[in-house]
N, C-alpha and C positions, 0 to 999 in steps of 0.2 A: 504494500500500500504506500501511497508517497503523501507525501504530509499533507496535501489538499485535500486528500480523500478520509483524511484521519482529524486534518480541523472541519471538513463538513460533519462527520458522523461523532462527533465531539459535542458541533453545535445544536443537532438536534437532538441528543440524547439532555442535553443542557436545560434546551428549550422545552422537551417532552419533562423532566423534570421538575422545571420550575412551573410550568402549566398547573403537573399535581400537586405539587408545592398550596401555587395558589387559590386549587378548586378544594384543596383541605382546608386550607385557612377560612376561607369563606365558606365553607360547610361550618366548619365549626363555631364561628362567630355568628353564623344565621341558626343554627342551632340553640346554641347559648346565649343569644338575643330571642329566641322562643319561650327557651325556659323562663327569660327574666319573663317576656311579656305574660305570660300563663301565671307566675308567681305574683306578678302585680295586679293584674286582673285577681288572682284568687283573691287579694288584700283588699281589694279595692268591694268586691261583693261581698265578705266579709266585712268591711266597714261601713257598708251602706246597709248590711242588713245588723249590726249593732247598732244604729242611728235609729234608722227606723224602731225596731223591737223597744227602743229605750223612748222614743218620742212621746208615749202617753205616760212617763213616768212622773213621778213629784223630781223634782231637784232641784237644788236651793247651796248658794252657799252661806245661807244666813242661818245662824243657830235657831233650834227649835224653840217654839213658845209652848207657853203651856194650854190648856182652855182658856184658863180664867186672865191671862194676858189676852185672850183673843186671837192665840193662834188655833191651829187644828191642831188635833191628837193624830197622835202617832210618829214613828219616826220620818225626820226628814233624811233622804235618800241622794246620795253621789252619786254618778256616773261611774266616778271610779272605784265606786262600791261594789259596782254592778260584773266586771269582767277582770279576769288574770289583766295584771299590769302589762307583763310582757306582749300582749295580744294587741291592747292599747296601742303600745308603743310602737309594736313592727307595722301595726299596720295604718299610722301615723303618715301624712306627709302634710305640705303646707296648704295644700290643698282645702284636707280632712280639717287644719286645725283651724283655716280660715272661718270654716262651715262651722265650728264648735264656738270657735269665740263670737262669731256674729250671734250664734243663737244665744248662747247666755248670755250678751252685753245687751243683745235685746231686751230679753227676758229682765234683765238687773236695772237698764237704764232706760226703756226705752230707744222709740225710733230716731228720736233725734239724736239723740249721743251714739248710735251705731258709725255713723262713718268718721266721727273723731277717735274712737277709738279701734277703730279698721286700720287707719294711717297711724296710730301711734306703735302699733304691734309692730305695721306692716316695716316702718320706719327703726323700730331697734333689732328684728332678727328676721324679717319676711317670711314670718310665719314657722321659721323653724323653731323647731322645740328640741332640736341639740345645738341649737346655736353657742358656742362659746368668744366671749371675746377674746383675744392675741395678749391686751394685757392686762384683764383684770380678771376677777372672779365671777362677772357677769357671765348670766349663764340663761337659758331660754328663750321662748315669744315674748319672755317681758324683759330679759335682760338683767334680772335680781343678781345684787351680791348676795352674797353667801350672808352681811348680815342681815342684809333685807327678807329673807328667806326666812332666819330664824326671830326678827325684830316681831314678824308676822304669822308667827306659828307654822308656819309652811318646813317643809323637807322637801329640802333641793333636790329633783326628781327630772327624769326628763319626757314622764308620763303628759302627755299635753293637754287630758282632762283634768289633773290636779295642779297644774301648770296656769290652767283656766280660771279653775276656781280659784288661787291665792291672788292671781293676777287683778281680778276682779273685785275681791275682797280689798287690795293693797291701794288699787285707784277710787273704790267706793272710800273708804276710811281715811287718807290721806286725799285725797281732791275732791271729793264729793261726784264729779263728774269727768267721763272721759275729756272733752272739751277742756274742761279747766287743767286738766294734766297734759292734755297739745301744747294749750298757751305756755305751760310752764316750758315744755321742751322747747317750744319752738324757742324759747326765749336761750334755755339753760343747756341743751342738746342732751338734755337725760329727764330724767322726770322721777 
């Protein structure tokens, strides 16, 4: 054989190579791009059907009254009462938490303070609830240090239903209103 016939049969054992090379790769990546998408779908109907199931539920994060204060009887009821944290959590995105905190800030403040405190969330972790800052110990959708966490009965968690409720709780008792806790940031860039 003289060397032209041995760089052609070189180049296409190269080319036939790298072909497989690359119909593996892209098998395997459109594969593994399946799996994710069937895994997040599975997350994803799983979270919309805890949403749902949980929608006619009581939930509050205001301590219970008794009768004779004029509350109802009976216990008042978490969300994160209701399912394994871990389930919560994996099946978490900013999406889920968006749809979580609209409904309770409704719930808590009404509709007019819902889109002040949409942009206030949205503005310290966009919605992620493993948000960490780089240099403090803020940490969540609401961005709490660690002593804010404890100042407020809360445990630093990255559950983004009990995420919700201290959140909620922190800007109810400290600003009365979402609104009034914007002004503050827009002014201070924290709240």
């Amino acid at each position: 054989m003289n060397k032209t016939k041995i760089k052609n049969t070189l180049k296409r054992y190269f080319t036939v190579f790298l072909y497989i090379f690359i119909v593996g790769i892209t098998a395997h990546v459109y594969h593994e791009g399946i799996e994710t998408w069937e895994e997040l779908t599975e997350w994803q109907t799983l979270e919309d059907d805890y949403f749902k199931s949980k929608s006619n539920e009581v939930t509050s994060i205001e301590p219970e009254r008794s009768s004779q204060e004029g509350g109802s009887k009976g216990k008042t009821v978490s969300l994160s009462d209701q399912v394994a944290p871990e389930a919560v959590v994996a099946a978490a995105s900013p999406t889920s938490n968006k749809k979580l905190i609209e409904e309770k800030g409704r719930a808590i403040f009404g509709d007019k303070e819902v889109n002040a405190l949409m942009e206030l969330v949205d503005r310290e972790s966009d919605f992620n609830h493993k948000a960490q800052n780089p240099v403090s110990t803020a940490y969540g959708m609401f961005q709490f240090l660690d002593s804010t966490w404890e100042a407020y009965g809360c445990e630093k968690t990255s559950d983004p239903v009990k995420q919700t409720e201290c959140g909620l709780k922190y800007i109810q008792k400290r600003y009365e209103t979402p609104s009034k806790a914007l002004a503050y940031h827009d002014v201070n860039n924290s709240y």
